[in-house]
C-alpha positions, 0 to 999 in steps of 0.5 A: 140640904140632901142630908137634911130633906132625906133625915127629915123623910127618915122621921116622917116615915118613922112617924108614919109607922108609929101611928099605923102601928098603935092604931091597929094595936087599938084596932086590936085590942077593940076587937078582942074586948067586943069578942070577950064582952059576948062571951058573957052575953045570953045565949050563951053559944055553947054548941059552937064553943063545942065545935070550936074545942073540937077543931082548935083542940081535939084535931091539934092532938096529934100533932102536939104529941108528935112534936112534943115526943121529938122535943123531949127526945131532943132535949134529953140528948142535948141535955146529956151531952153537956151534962155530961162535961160537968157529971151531972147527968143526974140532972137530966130529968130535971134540965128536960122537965124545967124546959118543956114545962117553963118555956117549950111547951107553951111557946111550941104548943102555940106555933102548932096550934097557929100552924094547924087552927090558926090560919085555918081561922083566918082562912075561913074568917076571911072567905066567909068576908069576901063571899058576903056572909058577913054582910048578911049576918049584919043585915040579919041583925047578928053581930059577926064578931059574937057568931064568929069570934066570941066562940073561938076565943072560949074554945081557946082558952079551954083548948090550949092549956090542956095541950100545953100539959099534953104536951109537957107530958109526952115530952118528959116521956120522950126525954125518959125514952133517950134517957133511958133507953138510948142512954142508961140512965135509971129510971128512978134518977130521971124521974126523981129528979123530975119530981123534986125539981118541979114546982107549983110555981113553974106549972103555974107560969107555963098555963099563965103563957099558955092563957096568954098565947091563946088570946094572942093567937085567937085575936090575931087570926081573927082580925086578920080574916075578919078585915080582909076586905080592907088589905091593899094588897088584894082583894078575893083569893089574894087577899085572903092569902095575904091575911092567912100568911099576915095571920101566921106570921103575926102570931107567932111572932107575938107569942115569942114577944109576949113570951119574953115579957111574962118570963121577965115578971115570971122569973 
């Protein structure tokens, strides 16, 4: 009867989460269409746009070239050293491209992006929610979503696929520096093997991931500052904690999701 009663509260509370679970995917999901329907709506918000790319974009450029140097550094160590066992360290260029360009720099350009933007987003999304000023654009007859979630999904998907090739660039250049410089391999071997390795197809893939990783991480942060109102777990300070961390912790681990699911159709 124990047995019965604890499988039985299993199912239930299995049953509970599935419903939680599809309901704030729809939640989601209506959310992000409100925010891209306005983007197509006049008056176009073209000022706020410029500002959002300036902060999603501009202000990220740093940290994506620093993180993008050491990667390629990184990977044309690893990359030589087992290479290496097979004599085929010619192929370095090739194994350190190929990696950024299909699958680290989008991954890793959105995990900065979210670290640096993202939870900023969140955070001011979610103070503006608490201290009322979302109420008073509802009583101004402006729709908040518009003001505040249209502008940064457009400086999204402007911003993120020219720091995914920034930073696919800065670490090809930072594989050719261990490549070359720490390990004496030619130039003209690393760099060609980058040039006939890398094809149309695998550059296309990369910005495809990046597209999506932009809509992912912008919906997300956004939602999450947006009804910080409505968390149990606090309201005021706390609550905007919970949905700045909610905010990192969600999109990062969409982007590795949605990052396994357009590898399977890219491939």
């Amino acid at each position: 009867m124990a047995l019965s009663t604890a499988a039985g509260n299993a199912i239930t509370s299995l049953g509970r989460l599935a419903i939680f679970l599809n309901q704030e995917i729809g939640r989601i999901a209506v959310f992000f269409a409100k925010g891209f329907f306005f983007i197509f709506v006049p008056p176009f918000q073209f000022d706020k746009i410029i500002r959002q790319v300036y902060f999603i974009g501009m202000t990220s450029v740093f940290v994506i070239c620093l993180t993008g140097v050491f990667t390629g550094m990184v990977l044309g160590l690893q990359g030589y050293y087992t290479l290496v066992k097979f004599g085929a360290e010619g192929l370095l260029g090739a194994a350190v491209a190929l990696s950024l360009i299909r699958e680290l720099g989008p991954v890793l350009t959105a995990i900065m992006v979210i670290g640096r933007a993202g939870s900023a987003m969140a955070a001011e999304i979610g103070i503006m929610r608490i201290s009322e000023q979302i109420d008073a654009l509802e009583t101004m007859n402006i729709d908040p979503v518009r003001y505040l979630v249209s502008p940064r999904i457009v400086a999204s998907l402007i911003s993120f696929p020219l720091l995914t090739a920034l930073f696919n660039v800065v670490g090809i250049a930072g594989g050719y520096i261990t490549a070359s410089g720490l390990l004496g391999l030619s130039r003209g071997i690393y760099f060609g093997r980058v040039e006939t390795s890398v094809i149309l197809a695998d550059v296309t893939g990369g910005f495809l991931k990046s597209i999506a990783f932009s809509v992912v991480v912008v919906t997300i942060c956004c939602y999450q500052g947006y009804y910080t109102h409505i968390r149990k777990r606090g309201f005021g300070a706390e609550g905007v904690s919970f949905s700045t961390t909610s905010a990192v912790v969600l999109s990062c681990v969409t982007v590795l999701v949605v990052d396994y699911i357009l590898t399977s159709f890219l491939l």
